[in-house]
N, C-alpha and C positions, 0 to 999 in steps of 0.2 A: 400533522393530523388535522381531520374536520375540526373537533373541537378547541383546539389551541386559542383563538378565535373568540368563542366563547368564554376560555376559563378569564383570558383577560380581563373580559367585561365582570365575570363573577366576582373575581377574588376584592376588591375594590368595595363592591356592594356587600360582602359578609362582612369586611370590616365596617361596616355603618352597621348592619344587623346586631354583631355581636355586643353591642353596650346595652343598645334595644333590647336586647331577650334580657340580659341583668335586670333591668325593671320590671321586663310585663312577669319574671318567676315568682316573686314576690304575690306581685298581684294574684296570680292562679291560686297561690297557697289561700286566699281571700276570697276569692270566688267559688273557689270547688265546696267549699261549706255550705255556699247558698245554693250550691246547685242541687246539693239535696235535699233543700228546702223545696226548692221549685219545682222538682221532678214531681213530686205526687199530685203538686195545684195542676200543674197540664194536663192530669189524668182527668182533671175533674173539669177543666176548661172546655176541652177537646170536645165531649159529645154538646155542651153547651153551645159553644160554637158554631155544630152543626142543627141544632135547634134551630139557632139566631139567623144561619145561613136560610132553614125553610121559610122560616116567618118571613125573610126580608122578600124573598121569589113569592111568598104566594101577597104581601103585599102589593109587589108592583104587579103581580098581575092583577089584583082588584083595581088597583087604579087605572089600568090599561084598558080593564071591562067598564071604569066609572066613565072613562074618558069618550069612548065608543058613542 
């Protein structure tokens, strides 16, 4: 089969993954609490952002008019 080929290379690599996911499971249990901390600040980030984005464009173009 095509794949044969492939699993060789796989099966090698999941065994290095599988000790790696024991670790980062833990961690997720650790982060997904902060993630619902985070979720609501983005909300409030997000149009700021786009504020910050205007002011920067209509800065350089004043300086582009100053430079002229």
């Amino acid at each position: 089969m095509r794949f044969e080929p492939l699993n060789s290379e796989v099966e090698p690599l999941n065994s290095e993954v599988a000790p790696l996911n024991s670790e980062v499971e833990p961690l997720n249990s650790e982060v997904e609490p902060l993630n619902s901390e985070v979720e609501p600040l983005n909300s409030e980030v997000e149009p700021l952002n786009s504020k910050v984005e205007f002011l920067r464009l209509n800065y350089e173009s004043l300086q582009m008019t100053n430079d002229k």
